[in-house]
N, C-alpha and C positions, 0 to 999 in steps of 0.2 A: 437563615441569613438574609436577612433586607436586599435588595435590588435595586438598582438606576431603571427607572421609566423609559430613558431610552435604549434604541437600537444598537447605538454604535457598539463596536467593540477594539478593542484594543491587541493584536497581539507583541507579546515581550518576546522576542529575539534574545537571547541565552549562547548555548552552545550549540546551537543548531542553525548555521548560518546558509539556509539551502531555500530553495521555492520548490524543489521535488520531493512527495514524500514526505510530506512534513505534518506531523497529525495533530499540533494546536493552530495552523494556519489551514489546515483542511477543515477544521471542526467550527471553527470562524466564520470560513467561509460560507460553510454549510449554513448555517443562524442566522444568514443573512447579514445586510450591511448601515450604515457602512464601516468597513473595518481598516483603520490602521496600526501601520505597521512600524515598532521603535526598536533602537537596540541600546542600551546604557554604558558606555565605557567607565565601569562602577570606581569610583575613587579609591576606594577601600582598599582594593585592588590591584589599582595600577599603583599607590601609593610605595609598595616595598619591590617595584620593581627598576632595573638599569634601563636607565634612557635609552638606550639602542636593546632593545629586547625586541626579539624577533616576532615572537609568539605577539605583540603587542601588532606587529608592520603586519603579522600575516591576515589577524584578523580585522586589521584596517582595510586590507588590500582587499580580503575577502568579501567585506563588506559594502567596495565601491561594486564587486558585482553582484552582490545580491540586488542594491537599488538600484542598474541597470537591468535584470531579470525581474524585477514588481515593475519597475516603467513599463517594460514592455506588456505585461498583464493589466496595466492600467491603474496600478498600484504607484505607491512610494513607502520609502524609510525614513522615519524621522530618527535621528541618531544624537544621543546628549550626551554629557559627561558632568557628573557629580555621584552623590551616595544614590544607588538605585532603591534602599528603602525609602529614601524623600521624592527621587525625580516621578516613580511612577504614578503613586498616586496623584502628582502632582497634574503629570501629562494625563492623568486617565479624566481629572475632572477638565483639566483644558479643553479636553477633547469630546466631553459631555460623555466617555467611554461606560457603557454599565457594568462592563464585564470584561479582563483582562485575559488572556489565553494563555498560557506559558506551556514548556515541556518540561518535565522532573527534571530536579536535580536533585542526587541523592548525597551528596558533600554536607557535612556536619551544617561547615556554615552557611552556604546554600538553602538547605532548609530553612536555617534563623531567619536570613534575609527574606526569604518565601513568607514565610508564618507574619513578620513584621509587615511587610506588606501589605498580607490577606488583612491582616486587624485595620490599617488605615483604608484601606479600601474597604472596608464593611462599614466602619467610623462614619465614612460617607456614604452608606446604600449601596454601593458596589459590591463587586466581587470576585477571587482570583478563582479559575477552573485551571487544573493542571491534568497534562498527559502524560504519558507515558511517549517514549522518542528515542533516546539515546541506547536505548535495552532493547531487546527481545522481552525478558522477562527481567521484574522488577521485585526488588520487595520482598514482599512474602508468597510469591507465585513457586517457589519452589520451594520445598519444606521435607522434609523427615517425615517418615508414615505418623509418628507423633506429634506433628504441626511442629518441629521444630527447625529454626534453620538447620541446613548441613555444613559442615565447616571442613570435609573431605572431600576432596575436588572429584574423584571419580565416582562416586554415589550424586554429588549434587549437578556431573556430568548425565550421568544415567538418567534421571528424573529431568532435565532441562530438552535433555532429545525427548522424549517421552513425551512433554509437554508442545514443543517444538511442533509437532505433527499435529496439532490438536489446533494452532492459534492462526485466525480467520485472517488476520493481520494481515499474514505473509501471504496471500490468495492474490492481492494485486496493489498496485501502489495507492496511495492515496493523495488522491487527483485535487489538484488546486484548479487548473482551465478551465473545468466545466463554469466554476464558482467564481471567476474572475470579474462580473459586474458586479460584486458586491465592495470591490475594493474600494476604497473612497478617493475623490481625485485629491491630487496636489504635487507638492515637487518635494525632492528626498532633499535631506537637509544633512550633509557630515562635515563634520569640524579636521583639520588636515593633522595630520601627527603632531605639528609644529604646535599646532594649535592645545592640541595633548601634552605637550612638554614632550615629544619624544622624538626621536632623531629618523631618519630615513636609512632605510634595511634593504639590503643590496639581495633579495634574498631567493633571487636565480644563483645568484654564487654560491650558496650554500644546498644547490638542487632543490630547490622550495618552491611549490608551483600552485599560489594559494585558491582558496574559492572552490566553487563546483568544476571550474574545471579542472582545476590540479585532480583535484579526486576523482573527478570520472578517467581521467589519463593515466591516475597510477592505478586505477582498477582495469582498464583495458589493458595496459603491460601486464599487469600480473598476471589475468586470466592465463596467457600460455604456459604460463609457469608455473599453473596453479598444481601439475599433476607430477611434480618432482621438489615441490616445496616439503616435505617432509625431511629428504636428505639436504637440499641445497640451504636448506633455513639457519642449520650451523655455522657455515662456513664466510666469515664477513667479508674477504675478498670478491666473493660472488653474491650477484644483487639476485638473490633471493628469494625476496622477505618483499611483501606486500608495498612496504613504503606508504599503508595507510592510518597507520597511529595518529598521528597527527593531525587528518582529517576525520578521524574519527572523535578525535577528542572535542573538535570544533565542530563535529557536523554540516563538514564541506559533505559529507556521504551519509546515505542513510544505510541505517543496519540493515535495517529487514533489506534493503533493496540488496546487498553484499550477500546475505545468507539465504534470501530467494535465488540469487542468481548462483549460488553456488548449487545448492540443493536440483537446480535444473539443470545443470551441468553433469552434476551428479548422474542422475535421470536416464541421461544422453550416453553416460559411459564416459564424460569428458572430462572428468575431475580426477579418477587415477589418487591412488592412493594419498596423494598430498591434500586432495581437498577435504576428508575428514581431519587429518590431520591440522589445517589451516582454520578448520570451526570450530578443534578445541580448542583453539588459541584465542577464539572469539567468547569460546564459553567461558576460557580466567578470566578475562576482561570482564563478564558477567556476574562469574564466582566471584572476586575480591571486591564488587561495588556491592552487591550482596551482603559481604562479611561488615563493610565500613557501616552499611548502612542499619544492621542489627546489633553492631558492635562499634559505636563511634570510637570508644574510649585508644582503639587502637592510633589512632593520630597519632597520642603520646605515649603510649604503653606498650607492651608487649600484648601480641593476641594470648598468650600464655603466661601470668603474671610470675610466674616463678624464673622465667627467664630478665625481669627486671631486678635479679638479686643480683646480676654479672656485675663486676667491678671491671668498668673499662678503663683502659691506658687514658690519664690526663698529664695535665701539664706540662712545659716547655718541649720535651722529649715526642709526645704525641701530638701537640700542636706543628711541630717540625714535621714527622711522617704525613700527616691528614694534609699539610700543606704539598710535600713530593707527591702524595697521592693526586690533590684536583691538580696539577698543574704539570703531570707524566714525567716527572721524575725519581722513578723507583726504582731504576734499574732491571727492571723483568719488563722486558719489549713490548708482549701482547696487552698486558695492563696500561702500560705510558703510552703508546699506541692509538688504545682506545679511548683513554681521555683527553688525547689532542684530538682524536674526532670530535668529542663531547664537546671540548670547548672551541674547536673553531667552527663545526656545523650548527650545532644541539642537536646531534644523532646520535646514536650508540647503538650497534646490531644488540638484538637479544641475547645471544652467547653471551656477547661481552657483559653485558649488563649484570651476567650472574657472574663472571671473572674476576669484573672488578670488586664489584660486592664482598665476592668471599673472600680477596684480598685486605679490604679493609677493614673487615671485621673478623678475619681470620687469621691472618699474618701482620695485621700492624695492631691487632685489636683495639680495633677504635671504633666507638659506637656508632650502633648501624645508624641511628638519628642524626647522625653527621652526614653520613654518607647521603640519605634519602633527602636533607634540605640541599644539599649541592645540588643534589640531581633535580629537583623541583627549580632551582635557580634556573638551571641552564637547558635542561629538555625540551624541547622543539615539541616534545605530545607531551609534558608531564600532565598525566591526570592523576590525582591524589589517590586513588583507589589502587589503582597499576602500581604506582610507586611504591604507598606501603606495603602492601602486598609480596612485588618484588623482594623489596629490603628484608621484613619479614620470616620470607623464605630464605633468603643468602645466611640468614642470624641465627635459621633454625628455632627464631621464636613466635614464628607466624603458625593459619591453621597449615594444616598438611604441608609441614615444609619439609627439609631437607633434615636429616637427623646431624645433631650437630660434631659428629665425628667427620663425617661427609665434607673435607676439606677441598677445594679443589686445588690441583697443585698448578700453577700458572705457566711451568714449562711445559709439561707434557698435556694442558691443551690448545696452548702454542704451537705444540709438534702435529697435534691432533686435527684441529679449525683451521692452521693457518701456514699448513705443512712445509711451502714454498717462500713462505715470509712476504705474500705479497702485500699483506693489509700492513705488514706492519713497516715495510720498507716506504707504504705511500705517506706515512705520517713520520717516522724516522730516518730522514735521507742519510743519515750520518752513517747507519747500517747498511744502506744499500750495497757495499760489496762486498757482503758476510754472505756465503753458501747458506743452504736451506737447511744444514746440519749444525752452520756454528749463529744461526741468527737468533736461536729458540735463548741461547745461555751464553751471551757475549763475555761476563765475567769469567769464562774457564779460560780464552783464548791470550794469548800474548801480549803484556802490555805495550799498547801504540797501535794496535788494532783498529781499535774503536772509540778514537778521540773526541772528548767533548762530550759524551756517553757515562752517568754515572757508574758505577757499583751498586748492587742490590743494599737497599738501604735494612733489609731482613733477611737471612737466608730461612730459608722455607719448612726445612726438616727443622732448624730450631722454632721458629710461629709455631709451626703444626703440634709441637710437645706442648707448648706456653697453653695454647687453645685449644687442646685436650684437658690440661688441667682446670682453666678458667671454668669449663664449661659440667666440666666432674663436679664442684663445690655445688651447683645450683641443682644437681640430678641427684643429690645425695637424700 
C-alpha cells in the first residue's frame, strides 16, 4: 500500500474517548509528529437517533474533556460532523496526514465504514493502521485447539485467562506524556449540540458522570465493592454493579487499565471472591464481540438457525403487549419496574436485563429482535455485541445460552432479587404500601388495593405452556 511522504499523522477518535492508555494515540505519538487529533459525529449515525439521546450529550460532554486533557499535553481535537467515510479522508489530506491511527472496531458496519475508508485513503497514498483498544483479546486470538472459534463461553473462558497471563499489554499502561511534543499545535474545534440538531441532556439526573472522569469515579467506588460483587450483583436495589458499561462502551476507561488493576488486587488478597467473578463478566463482553465478529450474520438471525423457524406472536394483539411491555405496563411489578428505569435513566441492572427478556419472549412471545432494537434505542451502554448476545441468550437462540425450557417466572425473582420491594416501589409509587409479601403479585390482593395499577396482561403458568410448545415445533 502506497504512503503520504509526509510525517504527519492523524489520529481518529471512535469509541475510545480517553488520553490514558490509549494504543492508537500512543503509537502516533511514538512515529513521531506532528499528530492530530479528530473525532467524527458520523451522520449515518446520529441520523436514526431522538433529539434528546443521552448517549449523544454524553459523548458530547465527554469530548469537551478530552480537548481540555490534549490542551493541556499541548495537543487539540478537531471535531466534525458529516459521513465519516467522506470527512476523513477528507481531513487527513487537509491536514497533509500520511497515515491515519484508529482503534478496532469489531461492529459489522464499523468495519464497512473502516475498509471504505482504508480504500480512499490509499486512492490518495495514504493509509489507515488499526489497533487493537476496546478488547483484551480480539479476533481470532482465542480459538479451539482446531483454530476454530469457540462459541461455549466456559472453554473460550478457560483459553482467554490462559492467554491473559501471556499478553505484555497488561505490564503497564501506555504512556502518551513522554510523546507529548509530537502533538501538533492548534486550537480544538466542537460544534455545540444545538449545532448537532440535538437537545441538551440533563444527565447528572440520570446519575451519568461523562468522560474520564465519570469513569475513573465509578471505578474508585467500585473497587471496595469489588470483593462481594458476586452476591451483591443480583440484587437491583443495591448498587452493586460496576456502573462501568457505559464507559466502557465509549472508552471513558481502558480495559486493560480495569483488569490490570483488578488482577493486582487480586495479588494483594484484595479482590475476594467477587473480583473473579466481576472478570467474567468482562470476558462475555469479550466472548459475544468475538461471536458478532466471526459470526456477523447474527445481527439479524439466530446464532442457531433452526431457532429462526419460531413463529412469533404478530399483529394488533402483540403490538398491544410489545407496547405494555416498553412502556411497564404488564402488571408483574419487577418487569414494569424495570423498564421505567429503562426509559427514564437508559439503565437496566443485569438481572433485569435477563427478566425482562425472557418476559418478552417467553410470556408475551414476541420476538426477541423487538426486544433487542428497544433496547439499543434507549441503553445508556448499548453496544451491539452485549445486546445481541444478551437477547440471544434470553431466546435460547444464542451460542451457549439458556435451554429454552429455562423460563424464568417474574414473581418468584421478584421474591428472590427484590425481596423487600424496594427497586420496585422506587419506580411504582402506586405500590409503595403493599408489604414485601403482597408487592411480588399485587393481582391476588383485593380489589381497590392497588389503584391505577394494571392486571397481568398474561398469566405466567399459561405463557409458560404456549412457549413450551412454540419452542417443541423447532427442536423436533
Amino acid at each position: 500500500m502506497p504512503k503520504s511522504k509526509s510525517s504527519a499523522t492523524l489520529v481518529w477518535f471512535r469509541r475510545d474517548l480517553r488520553a490514558f492508555d490509549h494504543a492508537a494515540l500512543h503509537h502516533a505519538l511514538q512515529a513521531g509528529g506532528p499528530v492530530y487529533c479528530a473525532f467524527v459525529f458520523d451522520a449515518p449515525i446520529l441520523a436514526g437517533l431522538p433529539r434528546d439521546d443521552r448517549r449523544v450529550a454524553f459523548i458530547h460532554a465527554s469530548l469537551v474533556e478530552l480537548a481540555a486533557e490534549l490542551a493541556q499535553l499541548n495537543g487539540h481535537l478537531l471535531v466534525r460532523h458529516g459521513d465519516a467515510r467522506e470527512v476523513i479522508p477528507a481531513l487527513a489530506a487537509e491536514l497533509d496526514a500520511g497515515t491515519v491511527f484508529v482503534n478496532e472496531d469489531y461492529d459489522p458496519a464499523a468495519i464497512a465504514r473502516d475498509e471504505a475508508v482504508a480504500a480512499a485513503l490509499a486512492a490518495a497514498g495514504r493509509s489507515l493502521q488499526a489497533y487493537k483498544d476496546q478488547v483484551i483479546l480480539a479476533k481470532s486470538e482465542v480459538l479451539s485447539q482446531a483454530g476454530k472459534p469457540l462459541t461455549v463461553f466456559t472453554p473460550y473462558k478457560n483459553a482467554w485467562l490462559k492467554k491473559l497471563n501471556l499478553d505484555p499489554a497488561l505490564a503497564a499502561p501506555l504512556h502518551v506524556e513522554p510523546h507529548a511534543a509530537a502533538f501538533a499545535p492548534g486550537r480544538s474545534t466542537l460544534p455545540s449540540l444545538a449545532q448537532l440538531g440535538f437537545a441538551e441532556v440533563d444527565l447528572a439526573a440520570v446519575g451519568v458522570t461523562p468522560g474520564m472522569t465519570g469513569g475513573a469515579a465509578a471505578f474508585e467506588a467500585f473497587v471496595p465493592k469489588l470483593a462481594p460483587y458476586g452476591t451483591a450483583r443480583d440484587f437491583p436495589a443495591v448498587q452493586g454493579t460496576s456502573q462501568l458499561s457505559l464507559h466502557l462502551r465509549f472508552g471513558t476507561v481502558s480495559i486493560r487499565h480495569l483488569v490490570r488493576t483488578v488482577r493486582e488486587l487480586a495479588e494483594r488478597g484484595q479482590a475476594g471472591d467477587g473480583g473473579a467473578v466481576w472478570l467474567a463478566e468482562l470476558v462475555w463482553r469479550e466472548f459475544y464481540q468475538q461471536i458478532l465478529f466471526h459470526f456477523p450474520y447474527v445481527v439479524q438471525s439466530a446464532f442457531k438457525p433452526v431457532y429462526d423457524r419460531i413463529e412469533w406472536e404478530t399483529g394488533a394483539e402483540a403490538d398491544a403487549l410489545f407496547a405494555a411491555w416498553c412502556e411497564g405496563r404488564t402488571g408483574y411489578p419487577l418487569v414494569d419496574a424495570a423498564m421505567l428505569q429503562l426509559n427514564r435513566t437508559g439503565f437496566m441492572h443485569n438481572r433485569l436485563r435477563m427478566v425482562t427478556a425472557s418476559f418478552l419472549v417467553k410470556d408475551l412471545g414476541i420476538d426477541w429482535r423487538r426486544g433487542e432494537a428497544y433496547f439499543a434505542l434507549k441503553l445508556n451502554d448499548y453496544e451491539l455485541a452485549s445486546n445481541n448476545g444478551g437477547w440471544q441468550w434470553a431466546a435460547s437462540s444464542g451460542c451457549d445460552a439458556q435451554p429454552f425450557f429455562r423460563i424464568f417466572n417474574p414473581v418468584t425473582q421478584s421474591q428472590k432479587f427484590d425481596p423487600d420491594g424496594a427497586f420496585i416501589k422506587a419506580f411504582l409509587p402506586q405500590l409503595a404500601r403493599l408489604s414485601a409479601q403482597e408487592i411480588h403479585a399485587p393481582w391476588l390482593l383485593a380489589p381497590g388495593r392497588t389503584p391505577g395499577y394494571p392486571a397481568p396482561v398474561v398469566l405466567h403458568d399459561v405463557a409458560r405452556q404456549r412457549t413450551l410448545a412454540r419452542y417443541a415445533v423447532v427442536k423436533k
